[in-house]
C-alpha positions in Angstrom: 0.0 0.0 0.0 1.5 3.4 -0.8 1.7 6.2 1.3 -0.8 8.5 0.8 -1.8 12.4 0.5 -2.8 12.3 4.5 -0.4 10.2 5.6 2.7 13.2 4.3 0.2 15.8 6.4 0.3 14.2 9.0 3.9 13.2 9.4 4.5 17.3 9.7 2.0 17.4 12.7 3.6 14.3 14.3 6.9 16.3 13.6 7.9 12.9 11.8 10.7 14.1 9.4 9.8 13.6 5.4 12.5 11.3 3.5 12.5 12.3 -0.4 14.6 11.0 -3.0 15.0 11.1 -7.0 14.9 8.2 -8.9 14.8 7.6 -12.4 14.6 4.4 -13.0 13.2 1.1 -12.3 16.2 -0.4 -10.0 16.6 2.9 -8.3 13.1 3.0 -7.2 13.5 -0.7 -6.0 16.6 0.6 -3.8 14.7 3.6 -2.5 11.4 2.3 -2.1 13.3 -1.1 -0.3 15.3 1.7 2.0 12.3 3.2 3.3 11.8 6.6 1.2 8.5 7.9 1.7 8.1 10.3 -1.5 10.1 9.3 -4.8 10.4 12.3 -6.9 11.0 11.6 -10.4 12.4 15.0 -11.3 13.3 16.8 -14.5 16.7 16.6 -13.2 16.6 13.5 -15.0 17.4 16.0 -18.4 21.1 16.4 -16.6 21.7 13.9 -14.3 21.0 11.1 -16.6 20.2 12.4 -20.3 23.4 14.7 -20.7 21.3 17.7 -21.3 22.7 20.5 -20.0 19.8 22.0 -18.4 16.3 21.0 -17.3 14.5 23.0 -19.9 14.5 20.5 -23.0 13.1 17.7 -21.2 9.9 16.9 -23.1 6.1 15.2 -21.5 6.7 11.9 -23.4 10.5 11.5 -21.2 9.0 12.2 -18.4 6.3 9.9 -18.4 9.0 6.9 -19.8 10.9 7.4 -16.7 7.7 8.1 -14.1 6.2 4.6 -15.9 9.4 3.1 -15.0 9.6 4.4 -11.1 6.1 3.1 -10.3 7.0 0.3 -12.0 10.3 -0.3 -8.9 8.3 0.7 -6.4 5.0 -0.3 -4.0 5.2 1.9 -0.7 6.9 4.9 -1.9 4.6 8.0 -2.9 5.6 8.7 -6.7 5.8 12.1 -7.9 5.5 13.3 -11.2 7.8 16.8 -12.0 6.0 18.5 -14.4 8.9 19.7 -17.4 8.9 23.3 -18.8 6.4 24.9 -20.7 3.9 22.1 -19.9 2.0 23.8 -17.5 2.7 27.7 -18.2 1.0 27.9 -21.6 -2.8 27.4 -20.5 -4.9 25.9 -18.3 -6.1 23.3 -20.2 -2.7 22.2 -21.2 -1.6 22.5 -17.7 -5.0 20.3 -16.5 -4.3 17.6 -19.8 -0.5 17.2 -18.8 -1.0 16.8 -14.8 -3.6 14.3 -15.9 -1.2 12.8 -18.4 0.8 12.1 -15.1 -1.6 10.0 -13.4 -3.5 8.4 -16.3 -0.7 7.0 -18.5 2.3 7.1 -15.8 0.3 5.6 -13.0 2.1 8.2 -10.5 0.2 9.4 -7.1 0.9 13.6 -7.3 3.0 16.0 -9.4 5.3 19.0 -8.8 5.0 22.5 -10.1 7.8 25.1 -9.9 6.7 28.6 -9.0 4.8 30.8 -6.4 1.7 33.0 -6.6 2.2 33.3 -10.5 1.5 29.3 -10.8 -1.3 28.9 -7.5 -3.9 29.5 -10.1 -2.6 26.6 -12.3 -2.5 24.5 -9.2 -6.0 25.7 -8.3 -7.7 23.7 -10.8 -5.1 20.9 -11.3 -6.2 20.2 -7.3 -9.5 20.1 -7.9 -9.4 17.9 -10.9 -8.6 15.5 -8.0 -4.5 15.6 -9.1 -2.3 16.2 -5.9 -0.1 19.1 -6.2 3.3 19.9 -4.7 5.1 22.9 -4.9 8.2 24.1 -5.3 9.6 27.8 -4.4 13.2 29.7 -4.3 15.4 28.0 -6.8 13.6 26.8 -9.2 15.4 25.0 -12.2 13.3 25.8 -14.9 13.6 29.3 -14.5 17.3 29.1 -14.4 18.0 32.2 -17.6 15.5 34.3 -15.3 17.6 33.7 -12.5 20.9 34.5 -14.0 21.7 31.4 -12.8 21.5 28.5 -10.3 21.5 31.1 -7.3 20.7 31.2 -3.8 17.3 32.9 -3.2 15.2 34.8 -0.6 18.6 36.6 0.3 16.9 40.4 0.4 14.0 41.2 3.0 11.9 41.7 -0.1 12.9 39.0 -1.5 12.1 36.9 1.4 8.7 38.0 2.2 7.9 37.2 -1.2 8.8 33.5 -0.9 6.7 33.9 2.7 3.6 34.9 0.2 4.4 32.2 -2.8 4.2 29.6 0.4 0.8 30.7 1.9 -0.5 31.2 -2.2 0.6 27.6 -2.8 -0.6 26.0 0.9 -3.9 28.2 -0.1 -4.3 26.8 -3.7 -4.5 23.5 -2.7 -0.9 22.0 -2.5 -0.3 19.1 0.1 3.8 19.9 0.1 6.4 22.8 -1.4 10.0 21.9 -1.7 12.0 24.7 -0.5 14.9 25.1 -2.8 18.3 26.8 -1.9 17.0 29.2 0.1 18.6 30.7 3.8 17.7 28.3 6.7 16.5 30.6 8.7 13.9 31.9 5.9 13.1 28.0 5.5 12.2 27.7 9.1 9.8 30.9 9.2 7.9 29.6 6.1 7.9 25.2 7.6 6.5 27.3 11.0 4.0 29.6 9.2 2.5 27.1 6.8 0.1 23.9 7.5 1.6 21.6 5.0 4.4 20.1 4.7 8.1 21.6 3.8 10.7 19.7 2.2 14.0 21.1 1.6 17.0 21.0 -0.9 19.8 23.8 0.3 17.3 25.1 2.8 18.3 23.5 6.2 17.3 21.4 8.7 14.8 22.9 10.0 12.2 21.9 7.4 9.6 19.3 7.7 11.4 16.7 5.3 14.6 16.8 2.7 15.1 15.9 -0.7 18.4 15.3 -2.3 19.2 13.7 -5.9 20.4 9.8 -6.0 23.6 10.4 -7.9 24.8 13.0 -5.8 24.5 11.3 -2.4 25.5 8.2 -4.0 28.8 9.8 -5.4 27.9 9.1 -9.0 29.6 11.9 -11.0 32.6 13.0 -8.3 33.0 16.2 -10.0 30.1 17.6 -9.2 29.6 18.5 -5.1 26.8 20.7 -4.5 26.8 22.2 -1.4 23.1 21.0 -0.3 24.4 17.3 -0.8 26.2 14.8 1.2 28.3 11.9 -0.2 27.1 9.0 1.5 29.0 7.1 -0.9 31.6 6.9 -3.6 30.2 4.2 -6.3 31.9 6.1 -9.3 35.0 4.8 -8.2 34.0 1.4 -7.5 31.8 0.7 -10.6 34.6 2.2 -12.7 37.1 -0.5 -11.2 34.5 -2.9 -11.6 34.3 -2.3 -15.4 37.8 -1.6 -15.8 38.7 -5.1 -14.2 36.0 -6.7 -16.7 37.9 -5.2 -19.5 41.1 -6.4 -17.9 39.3 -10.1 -17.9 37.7 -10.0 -21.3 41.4 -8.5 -23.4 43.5 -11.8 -21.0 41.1 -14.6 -21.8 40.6 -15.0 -18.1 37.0 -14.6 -18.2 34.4 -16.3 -18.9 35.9 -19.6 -16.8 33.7 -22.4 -16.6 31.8 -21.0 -13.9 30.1 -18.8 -15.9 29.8 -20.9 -18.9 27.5 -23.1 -20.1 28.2 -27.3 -20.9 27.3 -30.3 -21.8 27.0 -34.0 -21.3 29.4 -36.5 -22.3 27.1 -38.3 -24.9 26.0 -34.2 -26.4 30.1 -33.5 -26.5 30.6 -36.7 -28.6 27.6 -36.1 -30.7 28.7 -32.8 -30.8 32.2 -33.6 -32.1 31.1 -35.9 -34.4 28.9 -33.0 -36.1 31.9 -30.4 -36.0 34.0 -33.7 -37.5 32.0 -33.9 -41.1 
């Protein structure tokens, strides 16, 4: 049974702490879902972290759902969310309403993710009460990265601030059951987790929120040139998968592998018939 929309509500008034991670794929979301994650995000991060793009903003509807398909596929307990890619939500309502549907309807997945504040409530509005949980997502957010000038920290200014404070309450208000807080001062985070009813989950924003997000690569120390400062390495598998292949390679160029172990054989009487064959 997967966790539900009440369930992530109420882990905030228990002051249960919120584990969310990325996956992309179906073994991932075996490993998460296994490990005891209680929201799966299937993010358009996927566009860099595992399709080489070099931002989020190409990722299309139809890769989204491919991977989301595959994440529900890996997992049982975990809630699966759906991030919704650029420009299929800001063009119009209906397209916003057709693609959040899209989400649940082909993908099988239990919610999806907006980016953006008061400009996007509306859109959430009516995705909510098409019966299509909504979470949020305020401060950094990706797909706004040229607006930005860049992947920056936000909510630095006093006005800047109080603006997040009002994109929370005009997301919480809309009808969204969580926001993820992105890269955003701690202290700001803990004003808006205090002053909200639902549930805050941070990336960059502190501990003080109600849960925390990170990407699967980067705590699992998948590309070791790349350290943001919200993540920690809670492994270094780069290293090891690398020597793992390079050592294959090593096998494969001696002749050392496969051995009979890993091969396949036969009985006496199929070796002799088998010779006679490869005698004629």
């Amino acid at each position: 049974m997967r966790i539900t929309v009440d369930q992530i509500k109420q882990m905030k008034k228990s002051g249960e702490k919120i584990a969310m991670l990325t996956a992309y794929d179906y073994p991932t979301a075996k490993l998460a879902d296994a490990a005891g994650v209680q929201m799966i995000l299937v993010g358009d991060s996927l566009g860099m972290v595992v399709l080489g793009y070099e931002s989020t903003l190409p990722v299309t509807m139809d890769e989204m759902l491919h991977h989301v398909k595959a994440v529900v596929r890996g997992s049982s307990k975990a809630m699966v969310v759906g991030d919704m890619p650029f420009m299929s939500y800001q063009a119009s309502l209906s397209e916003a309403m057709h693609n959040a549907g899209r989400f649940l309807k082909e993908a099988n997945c239990q919610a999806v993710k907006l980016e953006g504040g008061e400009r996007t409530a509306e859109t959430i509005r009516h995705i909510v009460q098409a019966g299509i949980p909504v979470v949020g997502h305020i401060g950094l957010t990706p797909q706004s990265v040229n607006q930005l000038s860049g992947y920056k920290l936000q909510g630095k200014t006093p006005k800047a601030a109080v603006q997040l404070i009002k994109d929370a309450h005009a997301l919480e208000e809309a009808g969204a059951f969580a926001i993820v807080l992105e890269s955003i001062p701690a202290p700001l985070a803990k004003v808006i987790t205090e002053r909200i009813g639902i549930p805050t989950i941070g990336i960059g924003a502190g501990v003080e929120c109600d849960g925390q997000v990170q990407v699967f690569h980067d705590i699992m120390g998948l590309y070791p040139d790349l350290s943001p400062k919200h993540a920690k390495r809670y492994a270094s598998l780069a290293g090891v998968m690398q020597s793992a292949i390079a050592a294959y390679v090593d096998e494969v160029k001696r002749g050392t592998f496969p051995t009979a172990k890993e091969s396949y054989g036969l009985d006496n009487t199929a070796v002799r018939e088998l010779t006679e064959i490869a005698a004629r």
